[in-house]
C-alpha positions as a Python dict, from the first residue, in 0.01 Angstrom:
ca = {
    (1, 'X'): (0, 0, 0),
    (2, 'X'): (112, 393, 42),
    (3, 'X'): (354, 502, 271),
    (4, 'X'): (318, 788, 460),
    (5, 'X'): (577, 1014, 618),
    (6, 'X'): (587, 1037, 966),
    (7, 'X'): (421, 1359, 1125),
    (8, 'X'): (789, 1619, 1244),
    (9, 'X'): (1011, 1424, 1005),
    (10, 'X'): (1178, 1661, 787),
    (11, 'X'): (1407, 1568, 429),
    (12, 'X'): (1653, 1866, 480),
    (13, 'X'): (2006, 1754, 403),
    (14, 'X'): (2204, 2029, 512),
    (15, 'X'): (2251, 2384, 702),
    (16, 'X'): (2040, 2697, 588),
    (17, 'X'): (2252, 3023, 487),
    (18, 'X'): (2144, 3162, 781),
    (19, 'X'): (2296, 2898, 997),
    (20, 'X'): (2592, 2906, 787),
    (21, 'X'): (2698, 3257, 844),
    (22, 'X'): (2567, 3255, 1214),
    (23, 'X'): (2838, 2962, 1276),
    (24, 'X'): (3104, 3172, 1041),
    (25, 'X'): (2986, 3474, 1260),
    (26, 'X'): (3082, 3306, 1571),
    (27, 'X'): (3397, 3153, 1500),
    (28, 'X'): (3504, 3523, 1366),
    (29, 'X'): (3439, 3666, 1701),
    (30, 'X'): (3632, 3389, 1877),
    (31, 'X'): (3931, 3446, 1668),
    (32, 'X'): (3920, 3812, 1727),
    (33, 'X'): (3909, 3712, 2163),
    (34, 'X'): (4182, 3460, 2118),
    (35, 'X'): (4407, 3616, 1901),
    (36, 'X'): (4551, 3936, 2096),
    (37, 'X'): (4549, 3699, 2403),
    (38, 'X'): (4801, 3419, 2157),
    (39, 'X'): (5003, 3743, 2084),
    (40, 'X'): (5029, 3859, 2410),
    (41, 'X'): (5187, 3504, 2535),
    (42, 'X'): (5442, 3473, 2207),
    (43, 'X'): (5548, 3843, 2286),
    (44, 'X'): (5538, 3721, 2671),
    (45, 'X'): (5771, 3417, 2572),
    (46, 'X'): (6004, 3671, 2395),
    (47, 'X'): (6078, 3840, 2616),
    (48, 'X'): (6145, 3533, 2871),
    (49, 'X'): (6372, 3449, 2580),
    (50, 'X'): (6535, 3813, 2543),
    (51, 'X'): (6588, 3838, 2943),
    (52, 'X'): (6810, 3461, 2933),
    (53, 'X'): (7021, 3614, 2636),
    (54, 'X'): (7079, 3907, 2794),
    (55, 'X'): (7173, 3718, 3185),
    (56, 'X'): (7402, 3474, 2974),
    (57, 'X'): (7566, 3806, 2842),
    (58, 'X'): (7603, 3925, 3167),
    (59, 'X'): (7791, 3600, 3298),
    (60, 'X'): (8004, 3669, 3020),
    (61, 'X'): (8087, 4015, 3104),
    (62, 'X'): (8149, 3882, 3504),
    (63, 'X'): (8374, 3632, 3328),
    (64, 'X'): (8555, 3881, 3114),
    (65, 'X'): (8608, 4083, 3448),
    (66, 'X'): (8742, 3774, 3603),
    (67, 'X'): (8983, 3717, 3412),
    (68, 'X'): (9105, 4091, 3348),
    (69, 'X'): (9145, 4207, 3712),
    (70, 'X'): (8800, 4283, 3776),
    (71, 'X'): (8735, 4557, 3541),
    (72, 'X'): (8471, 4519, 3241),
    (73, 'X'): (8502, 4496, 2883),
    (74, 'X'): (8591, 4823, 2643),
    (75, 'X'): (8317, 4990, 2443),
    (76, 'X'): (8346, 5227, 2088),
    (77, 'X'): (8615, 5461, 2175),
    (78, 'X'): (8837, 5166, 2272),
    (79, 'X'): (8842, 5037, 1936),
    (80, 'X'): (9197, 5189, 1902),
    (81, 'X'): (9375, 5059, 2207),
    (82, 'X'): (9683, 4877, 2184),
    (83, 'X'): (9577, 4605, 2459),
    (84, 'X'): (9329, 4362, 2232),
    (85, 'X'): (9210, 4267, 2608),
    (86, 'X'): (9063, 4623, 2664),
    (87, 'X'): (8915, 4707, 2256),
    (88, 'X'): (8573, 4706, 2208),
    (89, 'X'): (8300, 4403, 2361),
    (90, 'X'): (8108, 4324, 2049),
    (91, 'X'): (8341, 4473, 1743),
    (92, 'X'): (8767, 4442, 1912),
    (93, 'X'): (8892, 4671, 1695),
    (94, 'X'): (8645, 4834, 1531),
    (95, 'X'): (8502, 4565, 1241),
    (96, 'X'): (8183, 4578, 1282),
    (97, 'X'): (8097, 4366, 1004),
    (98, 'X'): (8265, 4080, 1205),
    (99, 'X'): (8062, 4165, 1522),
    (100, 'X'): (7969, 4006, 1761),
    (101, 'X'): (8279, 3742, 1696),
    (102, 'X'): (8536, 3992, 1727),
    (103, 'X'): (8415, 4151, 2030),
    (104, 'X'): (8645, 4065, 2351),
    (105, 'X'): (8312, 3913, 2530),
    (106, 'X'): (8267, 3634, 2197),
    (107, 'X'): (8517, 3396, 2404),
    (108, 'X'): (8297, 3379, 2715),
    (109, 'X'): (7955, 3334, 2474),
    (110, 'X'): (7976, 3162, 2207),
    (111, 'X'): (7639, 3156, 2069),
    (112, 'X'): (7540, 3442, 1806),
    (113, 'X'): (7175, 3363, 1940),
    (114, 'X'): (7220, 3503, 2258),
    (115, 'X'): (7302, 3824, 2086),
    (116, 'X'): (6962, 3923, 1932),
    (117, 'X'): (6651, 3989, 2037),
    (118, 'X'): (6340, 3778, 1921),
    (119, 'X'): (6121, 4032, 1924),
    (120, 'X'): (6327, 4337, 1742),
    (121, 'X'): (6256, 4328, 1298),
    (122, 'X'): (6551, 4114, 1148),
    (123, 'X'): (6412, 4316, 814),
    (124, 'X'): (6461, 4628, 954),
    (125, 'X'): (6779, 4535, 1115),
    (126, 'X'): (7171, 4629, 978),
    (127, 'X'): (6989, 4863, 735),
    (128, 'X'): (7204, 5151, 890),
    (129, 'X'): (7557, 5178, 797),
    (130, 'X'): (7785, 5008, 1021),
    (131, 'X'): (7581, 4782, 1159),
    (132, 'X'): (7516, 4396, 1087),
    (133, 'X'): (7220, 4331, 1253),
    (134, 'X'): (7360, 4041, 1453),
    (135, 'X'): (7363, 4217, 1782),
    (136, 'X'): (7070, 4405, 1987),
    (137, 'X'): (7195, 4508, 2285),
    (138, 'X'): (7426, 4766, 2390),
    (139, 'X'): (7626, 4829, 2711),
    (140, 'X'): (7603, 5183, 2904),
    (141, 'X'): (7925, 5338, 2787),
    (142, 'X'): (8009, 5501, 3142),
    (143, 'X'): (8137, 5178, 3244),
    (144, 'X'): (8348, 5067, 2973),
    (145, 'X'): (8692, 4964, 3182),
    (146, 'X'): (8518, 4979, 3588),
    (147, 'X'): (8597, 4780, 3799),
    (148, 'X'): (8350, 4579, 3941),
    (149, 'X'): (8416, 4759, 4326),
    (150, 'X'): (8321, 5075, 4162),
    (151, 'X'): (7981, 5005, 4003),
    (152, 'X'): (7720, 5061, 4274),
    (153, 'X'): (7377, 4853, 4226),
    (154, 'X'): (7195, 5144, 4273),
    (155, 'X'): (7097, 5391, 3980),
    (156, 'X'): (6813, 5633, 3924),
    (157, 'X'): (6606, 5798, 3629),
    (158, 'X'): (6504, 6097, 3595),
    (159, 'X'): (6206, 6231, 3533),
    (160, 'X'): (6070, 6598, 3438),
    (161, 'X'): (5900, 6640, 3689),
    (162, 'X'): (6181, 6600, 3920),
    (163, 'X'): (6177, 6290, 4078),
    (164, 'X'): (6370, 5958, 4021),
    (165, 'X'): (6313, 5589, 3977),
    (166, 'X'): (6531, 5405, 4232),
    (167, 'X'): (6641, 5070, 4015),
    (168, 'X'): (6928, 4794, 4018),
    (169, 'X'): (7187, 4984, 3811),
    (170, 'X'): (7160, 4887, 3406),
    (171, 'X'): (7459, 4721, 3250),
    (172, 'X'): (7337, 4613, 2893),
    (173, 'X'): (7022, 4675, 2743),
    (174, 'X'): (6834, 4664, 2410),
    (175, 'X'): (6880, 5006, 2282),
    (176, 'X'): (6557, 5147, 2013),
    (177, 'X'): (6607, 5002, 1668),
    (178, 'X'): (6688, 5321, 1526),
    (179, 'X'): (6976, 5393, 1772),
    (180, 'X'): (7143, 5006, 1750),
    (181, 'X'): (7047, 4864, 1396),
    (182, 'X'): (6862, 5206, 1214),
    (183, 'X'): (7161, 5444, 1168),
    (184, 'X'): (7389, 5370, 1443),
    (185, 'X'): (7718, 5101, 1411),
    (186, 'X'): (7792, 4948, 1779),
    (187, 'X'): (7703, 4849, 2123),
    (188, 'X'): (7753, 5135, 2354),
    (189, 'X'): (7443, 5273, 2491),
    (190, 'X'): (7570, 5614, 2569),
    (191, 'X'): (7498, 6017, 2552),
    (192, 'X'): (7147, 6039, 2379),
    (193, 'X'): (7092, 5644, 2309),
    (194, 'X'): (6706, 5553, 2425),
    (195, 'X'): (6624, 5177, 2562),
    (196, 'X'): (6429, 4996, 2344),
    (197, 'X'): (6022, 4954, 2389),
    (198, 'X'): (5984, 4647, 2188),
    (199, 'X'): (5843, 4383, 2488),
    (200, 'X'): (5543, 4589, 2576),
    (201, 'X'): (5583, 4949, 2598),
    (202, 'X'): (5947, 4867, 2780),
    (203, 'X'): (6298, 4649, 2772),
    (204, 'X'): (6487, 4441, 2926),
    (205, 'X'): (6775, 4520, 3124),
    (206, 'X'): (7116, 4353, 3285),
    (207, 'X'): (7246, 4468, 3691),
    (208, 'X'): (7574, 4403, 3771),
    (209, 'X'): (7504, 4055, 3959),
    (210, 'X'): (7340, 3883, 3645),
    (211, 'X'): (6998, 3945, 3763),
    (212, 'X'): (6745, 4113, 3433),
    (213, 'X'): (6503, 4340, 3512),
    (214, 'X'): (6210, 4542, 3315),
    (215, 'X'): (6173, 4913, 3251),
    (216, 'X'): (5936, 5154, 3030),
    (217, 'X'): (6176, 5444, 3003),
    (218, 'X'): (5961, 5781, 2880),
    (219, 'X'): (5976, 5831, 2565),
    (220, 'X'): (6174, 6120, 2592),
    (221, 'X'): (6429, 5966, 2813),
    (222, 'X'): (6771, 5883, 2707),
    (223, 'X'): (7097, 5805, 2870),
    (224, 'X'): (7154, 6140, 2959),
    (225, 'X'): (6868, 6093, 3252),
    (226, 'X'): (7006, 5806, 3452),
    (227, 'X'): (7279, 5851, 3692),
    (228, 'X'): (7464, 5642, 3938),
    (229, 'X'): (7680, 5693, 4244),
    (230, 'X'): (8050, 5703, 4148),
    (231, 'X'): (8318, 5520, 4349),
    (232, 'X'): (8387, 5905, 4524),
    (233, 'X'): (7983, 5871, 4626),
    (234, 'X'): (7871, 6175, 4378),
    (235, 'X'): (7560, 6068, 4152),
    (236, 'X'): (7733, 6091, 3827),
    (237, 'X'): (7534, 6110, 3492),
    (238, 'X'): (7552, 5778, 3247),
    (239, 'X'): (7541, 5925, 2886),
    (240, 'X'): (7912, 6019, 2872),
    (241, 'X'): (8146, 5927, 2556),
    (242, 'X'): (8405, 5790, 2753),
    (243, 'X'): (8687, 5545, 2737),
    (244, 'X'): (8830, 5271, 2928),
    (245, 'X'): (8838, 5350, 3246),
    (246, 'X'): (8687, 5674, 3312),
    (247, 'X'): (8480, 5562, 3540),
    (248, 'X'): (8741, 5509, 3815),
    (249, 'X'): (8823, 5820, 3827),
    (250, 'X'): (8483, 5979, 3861),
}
């Protein structure tokens, strides 16, 4: 007897090289749609994580005030003063190498996580001198030593152009690497300090009342171009070197 094939049947055992690199074709272009949309959610996520750190740090400052007759913490130039209560928030007297432990906020938050930002280069960070790289954010200087009464929730930036951006007044804030963990060696985000742009062109920032907002401050913004009103009313400038206190009196 002889067999015979039936007609369309075919004895190929496998894809062509064609077929091969249209399949490796396609899954290249899928990986180049999905993976700037997976980055975009981890960065997204980050900064979710970045804005709890910094409210929890914010509590912590409310608690410090609290407990010290409504007035926040100290910032760099109270390193020196002979009240541990009113020295510096993340360094007390001035060891930065024990940061952010010895800082007069440490007691109210406890957690060294809560300190650093996800999204900022632990390489890159406490390559400057003076700084460890275990904190991120930094506290506007003009307010080292207010009192709570005198910190209006109302600040502006401004712009060259000459007009402002009306926001919830910034507390703490992440501060660009090379300010915070490139050169610089503490937390005080004062005179020509710039806010960081690590979560998508911007930052995050702390208000007063524990609530964390966003902002893209211009590149060629620094502290120097927000202001606030004063307890007297006058809009007084933010990048001042100041020390505990000062602010009362403006």
């Amino acid at each position: 007897m002889t067999y015979r094939q039936p007609t369309g049947s075919s004895d190929r055992g496998g894809f062509t090289l064609v077929e091969l690199l249209v399949v490796i074709g396609i899954i290249a272009v899928l990986i180049s749609i999905l993976l700037p949309a997976l980055a975009k959610a981890r960065e997204q996520a980050r900064t979710v994580v970045c804005a709890s750190n910094l409210r929890q740090l914010m509590f912590g400052f409310i608690m410090f005030a609290n407990e010290h007759h409504q007035t926040m913490p100290g910032g760099q130039y109270d390193v020196a003063n002979r009240d541990p209560a009113k020295q510096d928030w993340l360094m007390g007297n001035g060891d930065w190498t024990t940061a952010p432990q010895a800082g007069t906020v440490w007691p109210h938050v406890k957690d060294r996580h809560v300190y650093l930002c996800p999204s900022q280069d632990r390489v890159r960070a406490g390559i400057g001198y003076g700084t460890n790289g275990h904190f991120d954010y930094a506290m506007f200087l003009s307010f080292t030593g207010a009192r709570l009464i005198n910190i209006r929730r109302e600040a502006r930036f401004h712009f060259n152009d000459g007009h402002y951006d009306y926001v919830p007044t910034p507390i703490l804030t992440e501060e660009e690497e090379n300010h915070i963990n490139g050169s610089n060696m503490e937390g005080s985000h004062g005179w020509t300090d710039q806010m960081s742009h690590v979560h998508i062109g911007g930052c995050n920032y702390a208000s007063i009342d524990g609530s964390v907002h966003w902002y893209s401050e211009p590149k060629y913004g620094n502290t120097t171009f927000w202001t606030s009103p004063a307890h007297s009313g006058a809009w007084q400038t933010l990048g001042q070197g100041v020390t505990w206190g000062t602010w009362n009196k403006e």
